[in-house]
Structures are given as C-alpha cells and as structure tokens.
N, C-alpha and C positions, 0 to 999 in steps of 0.2 A: 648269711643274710639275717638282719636283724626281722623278729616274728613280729606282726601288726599287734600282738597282745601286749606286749613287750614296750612298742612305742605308744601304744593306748596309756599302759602302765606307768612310765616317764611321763606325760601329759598331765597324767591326772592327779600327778603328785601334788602333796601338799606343799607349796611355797609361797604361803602369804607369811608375814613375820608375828611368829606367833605370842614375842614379849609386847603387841599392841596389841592385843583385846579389841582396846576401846577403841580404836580406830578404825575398824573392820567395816565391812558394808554385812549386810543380812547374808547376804548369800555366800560371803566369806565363814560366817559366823557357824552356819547354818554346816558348809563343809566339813566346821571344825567338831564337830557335834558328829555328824554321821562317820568320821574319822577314828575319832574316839570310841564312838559306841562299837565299832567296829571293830576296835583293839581291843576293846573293853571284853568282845564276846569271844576273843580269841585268849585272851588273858583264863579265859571263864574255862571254856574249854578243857574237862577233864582228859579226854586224849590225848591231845597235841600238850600239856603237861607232862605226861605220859610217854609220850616219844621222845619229847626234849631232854626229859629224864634220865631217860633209857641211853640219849646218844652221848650225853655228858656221862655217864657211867662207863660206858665204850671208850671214850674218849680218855678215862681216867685210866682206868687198866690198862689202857697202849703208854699209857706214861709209867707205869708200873713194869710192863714189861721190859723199858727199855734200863737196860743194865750197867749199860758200859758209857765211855762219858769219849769214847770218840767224835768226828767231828761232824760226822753224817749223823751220828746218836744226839748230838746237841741239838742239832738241826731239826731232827725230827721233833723234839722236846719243846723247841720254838715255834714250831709246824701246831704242834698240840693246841699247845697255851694258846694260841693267837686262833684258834679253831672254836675253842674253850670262851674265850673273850669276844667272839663274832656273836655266837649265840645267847652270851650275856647282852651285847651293846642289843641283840632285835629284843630281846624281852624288855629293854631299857626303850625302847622305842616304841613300844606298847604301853610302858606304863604313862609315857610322857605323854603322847596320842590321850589315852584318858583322862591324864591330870588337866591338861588343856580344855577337854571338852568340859570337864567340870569346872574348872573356875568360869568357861561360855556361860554355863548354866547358871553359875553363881551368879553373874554381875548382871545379867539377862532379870533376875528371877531379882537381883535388888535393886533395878529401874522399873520393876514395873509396879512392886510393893507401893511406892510412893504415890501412884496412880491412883491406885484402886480405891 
C-alpha cells in the first residue's frame, strides 16, 4: 500500500510549465522560489555532498571490481552506470529547481525596478 507521505509527495509536485515564467500566477511563482531555495539548500549541504560522494565512489569500485566481460558481468556493469546516471539526473534536478527559482527572482526583481 502506497504511504500518505508518498501521495502527499506526488501532490505537491512541481507541475506548472516551467519554460513560462511570465505566465505564472503569484502563487505559482511563489512555489517556484520555495522549490528552488529548497534545492538550492540541499545543493548547499556539505553532507549530503558527502554521502553522494561517498556512494559514487562505492559505486565506482564495484565497477572496478568486476573483471570479466560475461553476460551477468555486463549486466551488472549496466546496473552500475544507470545507478551512476540516477544520482547525476537528481543533482541535475536540483540544480534546475534553482536555476528556475533564480530567473523567478530575476524577472520579478526587473518588473518591479520600473516601478520604483
């Protein structure tokens, strides 16, 4: 059974389209900012650099270890890489979360310039 955090989680995803900006309402905008900063302070995060570090390293040496080019051995070799490649695409989903929330900031911060 799926956990109530789990479907909280799914809910509260981000899925407004994030190559409109300018189309957003406030409180879309407003998500995209607290999304970002969000990433932005997991990005920050010397630990969790740390671990991720640590398990891509793990992850290198089992590719190291494996010797032989059988076809369970290939397997696992593809198993690796695509282990290797997960934990690249969430850092890539981090940094994108922030890049977002900073052009918010930008375009926010050069409509109001004209105001003032």
């Amino acid at each position: 059974m799926i956990e109530l955090d789990v479907i909280e989680a799914y809910n509260a995803r981000q899925t407004v389209d994030l190559n409109n900006i300018k189309k957003m309402t406030a409180s879309q905008l407003d998500r995209v900012k607290t999304w970002g900063s969000s990433a932005e302070n997991l990005l920050k995060n010397k630990d969790l650099a740390m671990f991720i570090h640590q398990y891509k390293f793990e992850l290198c040496d089992a590719l190291v270890d494996i010797t032989t080019h059988a076809p369970e051995d290939n397997a696992r070799r593809i198993s690796i890489s695509n282990q290797i490649a997960g934990i690249d695409g969430f850092i890539a989903t981090l940094k994108r979360a922030v890049y977002f929330k900073n052009r918010v900031v930008t375009q926010q911060s050069q409509t109001e310039e004209p105001n003032s």
